[in-house]
C-alpha positions as CSV (number, residue, x, y, z in Angstrom):
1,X,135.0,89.5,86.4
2,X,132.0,88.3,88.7
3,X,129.0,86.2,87.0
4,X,125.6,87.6,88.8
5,X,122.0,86.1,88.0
6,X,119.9,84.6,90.3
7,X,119.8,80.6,91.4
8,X,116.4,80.2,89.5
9,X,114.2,81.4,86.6
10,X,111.2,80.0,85.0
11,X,111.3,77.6,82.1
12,X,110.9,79.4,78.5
13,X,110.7,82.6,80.5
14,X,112.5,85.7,79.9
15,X,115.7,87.1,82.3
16,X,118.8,89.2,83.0
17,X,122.0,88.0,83.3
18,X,125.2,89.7,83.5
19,X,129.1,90.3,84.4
20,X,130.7,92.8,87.1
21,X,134.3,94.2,86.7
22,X,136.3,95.8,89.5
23,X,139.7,96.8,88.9
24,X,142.4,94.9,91.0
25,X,145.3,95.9,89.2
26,X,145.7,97.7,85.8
27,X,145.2,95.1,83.0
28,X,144.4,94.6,79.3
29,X,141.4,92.1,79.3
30,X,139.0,89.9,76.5
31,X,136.2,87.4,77.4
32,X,133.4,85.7,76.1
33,X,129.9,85.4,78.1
34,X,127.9,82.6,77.1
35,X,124.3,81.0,78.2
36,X,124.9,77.6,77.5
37,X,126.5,77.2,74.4
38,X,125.2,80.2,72.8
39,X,127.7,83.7,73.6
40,X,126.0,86.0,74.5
41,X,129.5,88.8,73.7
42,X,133.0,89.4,73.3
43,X,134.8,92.2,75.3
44,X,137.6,93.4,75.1
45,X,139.5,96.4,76.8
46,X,141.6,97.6,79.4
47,X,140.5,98.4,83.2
48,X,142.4,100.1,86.1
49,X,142.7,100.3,89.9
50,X,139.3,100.7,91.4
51,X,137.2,101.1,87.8
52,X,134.1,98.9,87.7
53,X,131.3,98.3,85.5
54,X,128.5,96.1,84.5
55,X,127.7,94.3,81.1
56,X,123.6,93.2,81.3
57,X,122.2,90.6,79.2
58,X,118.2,90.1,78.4
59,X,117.6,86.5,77.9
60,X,114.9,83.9,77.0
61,X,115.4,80.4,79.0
62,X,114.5,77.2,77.2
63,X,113.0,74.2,78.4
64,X,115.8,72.3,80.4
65,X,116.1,72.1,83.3
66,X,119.2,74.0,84.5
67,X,121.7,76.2,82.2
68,X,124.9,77.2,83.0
69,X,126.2,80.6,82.6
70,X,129.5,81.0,81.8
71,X,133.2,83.7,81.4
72,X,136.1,82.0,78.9
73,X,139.2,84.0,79.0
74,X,141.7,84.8,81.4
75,X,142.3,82.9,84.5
76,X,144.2,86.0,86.3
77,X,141.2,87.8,84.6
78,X,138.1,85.6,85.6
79,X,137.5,84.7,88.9
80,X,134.2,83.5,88.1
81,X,134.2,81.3,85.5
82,X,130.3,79.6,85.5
83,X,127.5,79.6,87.6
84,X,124.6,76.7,86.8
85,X,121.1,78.3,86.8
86,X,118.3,76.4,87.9
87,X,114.9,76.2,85.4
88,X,111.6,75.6,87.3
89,X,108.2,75.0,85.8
90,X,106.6,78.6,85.3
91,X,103.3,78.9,88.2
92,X,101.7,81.9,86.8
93,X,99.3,82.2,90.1
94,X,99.4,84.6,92.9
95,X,96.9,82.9,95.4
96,X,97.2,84.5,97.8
97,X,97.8,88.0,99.5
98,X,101.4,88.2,100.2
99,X,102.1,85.9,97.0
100,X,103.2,83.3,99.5
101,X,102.2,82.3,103.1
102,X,105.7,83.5,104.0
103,X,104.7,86.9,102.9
104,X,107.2,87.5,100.5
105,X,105.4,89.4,98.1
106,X,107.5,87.7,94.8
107,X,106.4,85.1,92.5
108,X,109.5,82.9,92.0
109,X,108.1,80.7,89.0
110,X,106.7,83.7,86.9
111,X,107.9,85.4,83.8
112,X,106.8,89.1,84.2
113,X,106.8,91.4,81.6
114,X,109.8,92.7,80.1
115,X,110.6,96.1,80.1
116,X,107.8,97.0,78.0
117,X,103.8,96.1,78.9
118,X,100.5,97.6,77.6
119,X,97.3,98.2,78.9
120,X,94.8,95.2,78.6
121,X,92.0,96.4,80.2
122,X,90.4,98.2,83.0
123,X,87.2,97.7,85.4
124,X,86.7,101.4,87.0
125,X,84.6,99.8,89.8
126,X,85.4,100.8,93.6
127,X,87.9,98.3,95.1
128,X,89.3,97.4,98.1
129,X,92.7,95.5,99.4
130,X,94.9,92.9,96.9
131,X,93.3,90.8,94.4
132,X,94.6,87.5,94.1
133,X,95.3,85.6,91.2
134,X,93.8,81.5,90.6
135,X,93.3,79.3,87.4
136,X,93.2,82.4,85.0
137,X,90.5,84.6,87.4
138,X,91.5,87.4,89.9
139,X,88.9,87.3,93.1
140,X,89.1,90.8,94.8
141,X,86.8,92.9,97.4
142,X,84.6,95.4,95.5
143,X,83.2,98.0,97.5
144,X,80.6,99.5,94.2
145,X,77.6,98.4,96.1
146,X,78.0,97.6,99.4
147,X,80.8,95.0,99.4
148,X,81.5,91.6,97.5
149,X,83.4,88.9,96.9
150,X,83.7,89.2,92.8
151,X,85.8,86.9,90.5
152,X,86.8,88.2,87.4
153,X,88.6,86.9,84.0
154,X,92.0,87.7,84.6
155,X,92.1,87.5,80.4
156,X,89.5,89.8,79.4
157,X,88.4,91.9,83.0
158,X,84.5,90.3,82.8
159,X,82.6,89.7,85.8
160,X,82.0,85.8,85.9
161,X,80.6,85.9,89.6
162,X,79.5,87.8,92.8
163,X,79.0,87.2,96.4
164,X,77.9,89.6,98.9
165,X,79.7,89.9,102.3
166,X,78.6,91.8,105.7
167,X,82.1,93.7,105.2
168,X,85.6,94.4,103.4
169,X,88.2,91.9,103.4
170,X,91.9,93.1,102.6
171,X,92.9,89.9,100.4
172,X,92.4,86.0,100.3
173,X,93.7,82.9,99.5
174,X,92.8,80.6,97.0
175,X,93.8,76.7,97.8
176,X,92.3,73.4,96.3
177,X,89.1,75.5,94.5
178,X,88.6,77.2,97.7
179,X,88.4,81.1,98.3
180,X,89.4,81.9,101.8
181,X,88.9,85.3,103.5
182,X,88.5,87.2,106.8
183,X,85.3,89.9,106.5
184,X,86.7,92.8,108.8
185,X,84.9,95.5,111.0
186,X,80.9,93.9,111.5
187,X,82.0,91.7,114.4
188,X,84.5,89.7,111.9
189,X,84.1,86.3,110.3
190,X,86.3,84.4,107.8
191,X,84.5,82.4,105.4
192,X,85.5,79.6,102.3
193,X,83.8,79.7,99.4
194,X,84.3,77.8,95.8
195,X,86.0,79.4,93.1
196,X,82.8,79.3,91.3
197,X,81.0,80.8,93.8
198,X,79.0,78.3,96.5
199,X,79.3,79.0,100.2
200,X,81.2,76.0,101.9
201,X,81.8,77.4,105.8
202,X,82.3,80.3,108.2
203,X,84.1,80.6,111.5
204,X,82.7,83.7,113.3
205,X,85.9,85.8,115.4
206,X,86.6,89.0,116.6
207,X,89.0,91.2,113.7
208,X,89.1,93.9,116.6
209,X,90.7,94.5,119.7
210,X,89.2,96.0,122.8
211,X,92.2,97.9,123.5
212,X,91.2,101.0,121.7
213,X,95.3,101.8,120.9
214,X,95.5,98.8,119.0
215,X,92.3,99.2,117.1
216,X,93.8,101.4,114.1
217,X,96.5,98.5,114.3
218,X,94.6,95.9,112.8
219,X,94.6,96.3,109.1
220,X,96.0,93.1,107.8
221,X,93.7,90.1,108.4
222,X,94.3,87.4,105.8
223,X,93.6,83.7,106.2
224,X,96.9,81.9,106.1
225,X,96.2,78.1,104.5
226,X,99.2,75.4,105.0
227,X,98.4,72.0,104.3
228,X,95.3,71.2,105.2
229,X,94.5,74.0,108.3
230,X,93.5,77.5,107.7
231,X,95.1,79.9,110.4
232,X,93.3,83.0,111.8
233,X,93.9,85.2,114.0
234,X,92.2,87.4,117.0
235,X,93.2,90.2,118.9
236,X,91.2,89.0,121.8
237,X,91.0,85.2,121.3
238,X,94.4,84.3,119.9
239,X,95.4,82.2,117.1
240,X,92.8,79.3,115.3
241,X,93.8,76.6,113.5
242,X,90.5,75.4,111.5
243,X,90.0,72.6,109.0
244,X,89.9,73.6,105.6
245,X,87.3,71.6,104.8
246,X,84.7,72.5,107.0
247,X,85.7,75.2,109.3
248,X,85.7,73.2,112.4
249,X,88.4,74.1,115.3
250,X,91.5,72.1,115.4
251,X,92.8,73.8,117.7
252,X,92.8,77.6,119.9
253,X,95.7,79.2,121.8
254,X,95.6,82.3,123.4
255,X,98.9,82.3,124.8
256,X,99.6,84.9,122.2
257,X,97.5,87.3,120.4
258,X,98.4,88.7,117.0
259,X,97.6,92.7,115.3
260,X,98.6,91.7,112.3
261,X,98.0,88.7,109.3
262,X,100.3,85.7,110.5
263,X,103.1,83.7,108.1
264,X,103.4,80.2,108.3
265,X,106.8,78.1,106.9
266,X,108.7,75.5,107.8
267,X,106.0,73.7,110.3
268,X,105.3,77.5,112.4
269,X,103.2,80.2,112.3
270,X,104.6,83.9,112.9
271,X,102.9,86.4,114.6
272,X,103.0,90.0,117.1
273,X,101.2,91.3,119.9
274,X,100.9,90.7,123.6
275,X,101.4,87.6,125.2
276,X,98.5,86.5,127.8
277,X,97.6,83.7,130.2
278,X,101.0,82.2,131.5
279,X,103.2,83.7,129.2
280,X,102.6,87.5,129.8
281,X,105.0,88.8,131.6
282,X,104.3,92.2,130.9
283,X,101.0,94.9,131.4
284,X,99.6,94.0,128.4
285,X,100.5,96.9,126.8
286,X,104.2,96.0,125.3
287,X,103.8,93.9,122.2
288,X,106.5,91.0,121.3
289,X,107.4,88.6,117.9
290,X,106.3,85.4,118.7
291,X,106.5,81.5,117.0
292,X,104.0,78.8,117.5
293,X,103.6,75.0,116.0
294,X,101.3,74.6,113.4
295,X,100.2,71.6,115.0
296,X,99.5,72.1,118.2
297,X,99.5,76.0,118.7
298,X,102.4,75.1,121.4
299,X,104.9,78.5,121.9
300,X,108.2,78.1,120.2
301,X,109.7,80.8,120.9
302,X,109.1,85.0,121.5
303,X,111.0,87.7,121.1
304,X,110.1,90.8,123.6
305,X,110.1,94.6,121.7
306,X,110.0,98.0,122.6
307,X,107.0,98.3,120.9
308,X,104.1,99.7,123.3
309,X,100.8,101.2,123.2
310,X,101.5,103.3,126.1
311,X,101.0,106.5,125.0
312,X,103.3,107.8,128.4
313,X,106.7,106.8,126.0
314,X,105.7,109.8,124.3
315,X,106.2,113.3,125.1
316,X,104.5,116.8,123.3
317,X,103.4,120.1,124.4
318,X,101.8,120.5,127.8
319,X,98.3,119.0,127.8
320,X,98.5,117.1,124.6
321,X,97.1,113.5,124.7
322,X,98.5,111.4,122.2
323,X,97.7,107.5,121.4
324,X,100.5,105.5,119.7
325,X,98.2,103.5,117.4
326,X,101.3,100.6,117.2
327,X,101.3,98.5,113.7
328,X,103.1,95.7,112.9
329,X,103.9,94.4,109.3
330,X,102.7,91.1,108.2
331,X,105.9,88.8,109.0
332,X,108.0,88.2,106.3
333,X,109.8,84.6,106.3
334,X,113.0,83.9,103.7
335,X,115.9,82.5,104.4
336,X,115.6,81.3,107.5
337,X,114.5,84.7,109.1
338,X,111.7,86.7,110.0
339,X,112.0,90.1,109.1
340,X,108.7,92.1,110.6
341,X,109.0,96.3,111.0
342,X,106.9,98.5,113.2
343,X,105.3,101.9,113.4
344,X,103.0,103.8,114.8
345,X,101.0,106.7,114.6
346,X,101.6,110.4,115.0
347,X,99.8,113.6,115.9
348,X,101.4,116.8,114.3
349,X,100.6,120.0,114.9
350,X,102.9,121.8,112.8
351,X,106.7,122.6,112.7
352,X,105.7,124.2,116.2
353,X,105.2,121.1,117.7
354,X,103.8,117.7,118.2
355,X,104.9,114.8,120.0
356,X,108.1,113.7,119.9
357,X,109.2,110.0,119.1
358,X,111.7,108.5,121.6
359,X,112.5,105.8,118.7
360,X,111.0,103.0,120.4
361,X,108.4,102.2,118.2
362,X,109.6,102.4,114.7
363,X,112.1,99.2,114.0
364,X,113.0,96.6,111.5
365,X,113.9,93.3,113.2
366,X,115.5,90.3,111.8
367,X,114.9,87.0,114.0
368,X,116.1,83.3,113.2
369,X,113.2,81.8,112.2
370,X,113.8,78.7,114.6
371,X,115.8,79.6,117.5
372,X,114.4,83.4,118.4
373,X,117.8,85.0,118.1
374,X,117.4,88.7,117.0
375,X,120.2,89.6,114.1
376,X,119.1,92.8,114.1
377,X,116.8,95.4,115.6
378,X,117.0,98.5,113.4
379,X,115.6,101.4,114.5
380,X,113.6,103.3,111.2
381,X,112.2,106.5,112.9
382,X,113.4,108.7,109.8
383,X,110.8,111.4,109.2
384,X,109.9,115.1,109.4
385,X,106.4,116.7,110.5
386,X,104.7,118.0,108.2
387,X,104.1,121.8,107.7
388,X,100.4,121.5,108.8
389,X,98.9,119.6,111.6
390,X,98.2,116.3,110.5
391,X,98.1,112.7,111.8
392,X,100.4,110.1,109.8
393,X,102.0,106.8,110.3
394,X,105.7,106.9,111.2
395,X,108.2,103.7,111.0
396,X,107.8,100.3,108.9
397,X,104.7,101.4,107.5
398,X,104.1,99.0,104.6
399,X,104.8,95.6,103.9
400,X,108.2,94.0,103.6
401,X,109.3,92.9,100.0
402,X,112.6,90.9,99.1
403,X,114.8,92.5,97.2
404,X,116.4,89.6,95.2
405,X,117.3,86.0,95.5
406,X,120.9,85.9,96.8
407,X,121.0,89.5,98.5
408,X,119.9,89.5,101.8
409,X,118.1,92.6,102.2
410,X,115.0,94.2,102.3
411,X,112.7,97.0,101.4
412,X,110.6,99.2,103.6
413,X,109.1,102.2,103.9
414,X,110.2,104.8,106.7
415,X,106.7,107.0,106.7
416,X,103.8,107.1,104.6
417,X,104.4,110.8,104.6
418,X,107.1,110.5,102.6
419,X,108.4,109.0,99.2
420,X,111.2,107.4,100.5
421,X,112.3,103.5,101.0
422,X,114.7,102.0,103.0
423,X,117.0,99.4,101.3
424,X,118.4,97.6,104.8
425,X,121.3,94.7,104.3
426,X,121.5,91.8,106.3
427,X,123.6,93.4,108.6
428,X,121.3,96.0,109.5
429,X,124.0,98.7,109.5
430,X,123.4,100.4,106.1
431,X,120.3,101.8,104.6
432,X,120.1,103.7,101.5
433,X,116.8,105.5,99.7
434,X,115.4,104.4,97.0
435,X,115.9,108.0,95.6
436,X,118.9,107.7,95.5
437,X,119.3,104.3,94.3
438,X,117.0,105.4,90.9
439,X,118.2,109.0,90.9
440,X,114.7,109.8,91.2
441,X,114.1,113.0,93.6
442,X,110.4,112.8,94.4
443,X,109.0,109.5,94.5
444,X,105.2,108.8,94.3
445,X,104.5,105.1,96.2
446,X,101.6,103.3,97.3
447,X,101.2,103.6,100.8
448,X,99.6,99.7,101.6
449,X,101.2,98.1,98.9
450,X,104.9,96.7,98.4
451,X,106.6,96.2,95.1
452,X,106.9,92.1,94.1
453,X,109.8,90.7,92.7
454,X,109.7,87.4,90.3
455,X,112.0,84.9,89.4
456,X,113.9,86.5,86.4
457,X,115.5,89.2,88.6
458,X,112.9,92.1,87.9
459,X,111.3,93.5,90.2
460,X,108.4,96.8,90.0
461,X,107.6,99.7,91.5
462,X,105.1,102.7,91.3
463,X,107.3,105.7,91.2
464,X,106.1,109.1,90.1
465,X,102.9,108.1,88.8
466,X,104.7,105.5,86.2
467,X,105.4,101.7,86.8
468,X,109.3,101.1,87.2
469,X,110.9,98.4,86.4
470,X,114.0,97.7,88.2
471,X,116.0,94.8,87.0
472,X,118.8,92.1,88.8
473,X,121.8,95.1,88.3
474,X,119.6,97.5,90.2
475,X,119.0,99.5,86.4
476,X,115.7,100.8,86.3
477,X,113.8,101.4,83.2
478,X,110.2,103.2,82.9
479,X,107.6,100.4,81.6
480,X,104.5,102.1,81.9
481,X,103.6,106.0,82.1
482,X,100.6,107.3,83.8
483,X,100.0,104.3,85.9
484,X,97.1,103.5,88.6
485,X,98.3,106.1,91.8
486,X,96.5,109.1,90.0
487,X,93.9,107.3,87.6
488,X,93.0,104.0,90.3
489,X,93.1,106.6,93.2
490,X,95.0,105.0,96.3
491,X,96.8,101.9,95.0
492,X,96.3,99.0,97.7
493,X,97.8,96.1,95.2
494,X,100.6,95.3,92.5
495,X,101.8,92.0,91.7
496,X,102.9,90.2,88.9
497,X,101.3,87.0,87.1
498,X,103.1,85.0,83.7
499,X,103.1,88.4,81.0
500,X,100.8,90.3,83.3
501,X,101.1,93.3,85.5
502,X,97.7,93.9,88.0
503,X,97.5,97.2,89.5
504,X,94.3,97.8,91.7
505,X,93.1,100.5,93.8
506,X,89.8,102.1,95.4
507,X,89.2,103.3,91.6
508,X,89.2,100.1,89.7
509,X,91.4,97.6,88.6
510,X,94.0,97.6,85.3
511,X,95.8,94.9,84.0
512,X,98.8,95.5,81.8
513,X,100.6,92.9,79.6
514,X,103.6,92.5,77.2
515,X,103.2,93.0,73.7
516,X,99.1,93.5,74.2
517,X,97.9,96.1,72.4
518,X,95.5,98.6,74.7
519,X,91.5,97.2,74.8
């Protein structure tokens, strides 16, 4: 017998715990589980060669701050006999776009509803990107009239201010009563402004490269804040460090250019793209994972990809012209590794033809976050044309979540044709659908939006046109029917904030909450 919870939960918060059996030998066996002091069961029965099986517990943490879970019985039995859990101070924020400036995309010190939620309200307003969560208001992008920065009461769904902006933004983050976020498309310009709704600065920088392959590549440009420095990026003029305070330039590198939002941890900033000036060592058109300092912009390391925007690693029917369109996800930093996936786009004409993918372009990579030193490089080219023509997005097409705390693995999405994720271990040798992992066969998922774990081992999904709710033991359990994909339109954001679920898309925004009744 095997404890498994994670190394963490929030105080007073609810969670799942549990015990795993395998078989070793055949055996009569009886144990207690207990949280604390408190037993949780007594079981009793016999197991043989090879059986296993799971006992799940739903829990609700106190104040302390650690707990110890723990097996009495048989030492020949029990090979596991406690495991101390961890209580942190509940943060029920998610400030910025990828719930962490290591992109993560899980809030470790929030409850999250449990197993059942209802809906709170709803704002049926046009909406664009990930609303993010500050001090009990959500600030998002509406697109209703023209386009806006709006801040709404994450209790009740009122507007409590407005700001116009020249353009869409996909997300922002909220640090020290500040609202930062990069206006896209009109030139491009990132801009801070209060939490109550007063203009402080703007930095004026291109969101678009020249480079008309990589222009469809650039959909993620969200202001990355550590410390006291905001971080933005440009295709054309590199990487910025500003001062949060008043937008001045603390520094400008253009060593390496970035097509996608950066990640900062651990005193470094993570981007892709091509390198220039005395690093390039390549046309310009092969694109590479790179590390710089946060405080001086100096190159620590880069990795070189397949990745290209040549459109000659390609091959179709005769005459065809075909531009890749390459993407990289946002990095994701956890555990001492970057995990960043790639794709790119395709033009299909049919099950007749269409150009064929040499694999090149379409890979997971896992890189130690300070050496450089690639774990893994998986290639995730798994797709089919459609029957039609069509143009889609093939590869890592959404961005990475982690699964849970103490499994190294992650989720991504092989096409956004298709309803199907990739669950990839550390070793980057297995991957398994999501399909088949819920026993679902058809699978209805956001295309720009991943699924957020939180800290008591629950993670959710939108599957089908319902919310899922997937907990430690990989058991999933249907929370809410009839969710956002058809009624919101395109979902572009799910996370998860104290008992709240926010599901937004271009039709609106809904939050959900446990044990609310519907408003």
């Amino acid at each position: 017998m095997r404890l498994f919870a994670p190394d963490s939960y929030p105080k007073g918060g609810p969670g799942v715990v549990g015990v795993n059996s395998i078989g070793q030998a055949s055996t009569d066996y009886t144990y207690t589980i207990l949280l604390g002091d408190e037993p949780l069961e007594t079981v009793s029965g016999q197991i043989d060669v090879g059986d296993s099986y799971e006992q799940r517990y739903s829990v609700k943490f106190g104040q302390a701050d650690s707990v110890e879970l723990r097996i009495e019985g048989d030492p020949s039995v029990v090979q596991q006999s406690s495991q101390t859990i961890t209580l942190v101070e509940p943060r029920h924020e998610w400030n910025q776009y990828g719930g962490a400036s290591s992109n993560t995309f899980r809030n470790l010190r929030s409850w999250g509803p449990h197993h059942e939620a209802t809906e709170r309200w709803t704002l049926k307003e046009r909406m664009y990107g990930q609303p993010v969560s500050y001090d009990g208001e959500l600030f998002v992008c509406s697109t209703h009239e023209g386009s806006s920065l709006v801040c709404l009461s994450l209790d009740v769904g009122d507007r409590v201010w407005e700001t116009e902006t020249n353009d869409v933004f996909e997300g922002a983050t909220v640090s020290d009563g500040i609202v930062y976020f990069t206006e896209i498309n009109s030139g491009g310009r990132t801009r801070a402004v209060t939490t109550d709704g007063n203009d402080v600065w703007e930095f004026e920088h291109d969101t678009y490269s020249n480079n008309q392959r990589l222009q469809s590549a650039l959909p993620y440009h969200v202001p990355v804040v550590s410390g006291e420095t905001v971080f933005v990026h440009s295709p054309e003029d590199g990487v910025f460090a500003l001062n949060k305070r008043d937008g001045s330039v603390v520094w400008n590198t253009n060593d390496v250019k970035s097509i996608c939002s950066l990640a900062a941890d651990g005193g470094k900033l993570y981007g892709a793209g091509p390198l220039t000036g005395d690093l390039s060592r390549s046309s310009g058109t092969e694109q590479w994972i790179w590390s710089i300092q946060q405080d001086s912009g100096e190159v620590a390391w880069t990795v070189r990809t397949n990745v290209t925007a040549d459109p000659d690693r390609y091959v179709g029917p005769e005459g065809e012209t075909y531009e890749p369109e390459v993407r990289f996800t946002p990095p994701m930093v956890v555990d001492g590794h970057v995990h960043i996936g790639t794709s790119h786009r395709i033009k299909a004409r049919g099950r007749e033809g269409g150009p064929i993918d040499d694999g090149s372009n379409n890979h997971l990579f896992r890189i130690d976050k300070d050496s450089g030193d690639v774990g893994y490089e998986r290639e995730v080219s798994d797709y089919g044309f459609p029957p039609a023509p069509a143009t889609f997005r093939a590869g890592v097409s959404a961005p990475l979540t982690r699964i849970f705390p103490g499994f190294d693995s992650v989720l991504c999405r092989p096409s956004n044709t298709s309803d199907e994720w990739y669950w990839v271990s550390k070793e980057g040798a297995k991957a398994q659908f999501m399909s088949d992992i819920l026993g679902y066969s058809d699978l209805t998922i956001p295309t720009n939006v991943a699924p957020v774990c939180v800290a008591n081992g629950i993670y959710f999904l939108s599957i089908d046109n319902n919310l899922i709710q997937i907990d430690y033991s990989l058991e999933p359990h249907k929370v809410i029917e009839d969710v956002g994909v058809g009624r919101l339109e395109s979902n572009r954001g799910l996370f998860v904030v104290d008992s709240k679920i926010i599901v937004s898309g271009s039709g609106g925004i809904r939050v959900y909450e446990q044990g609310s009744g519907a408003s």
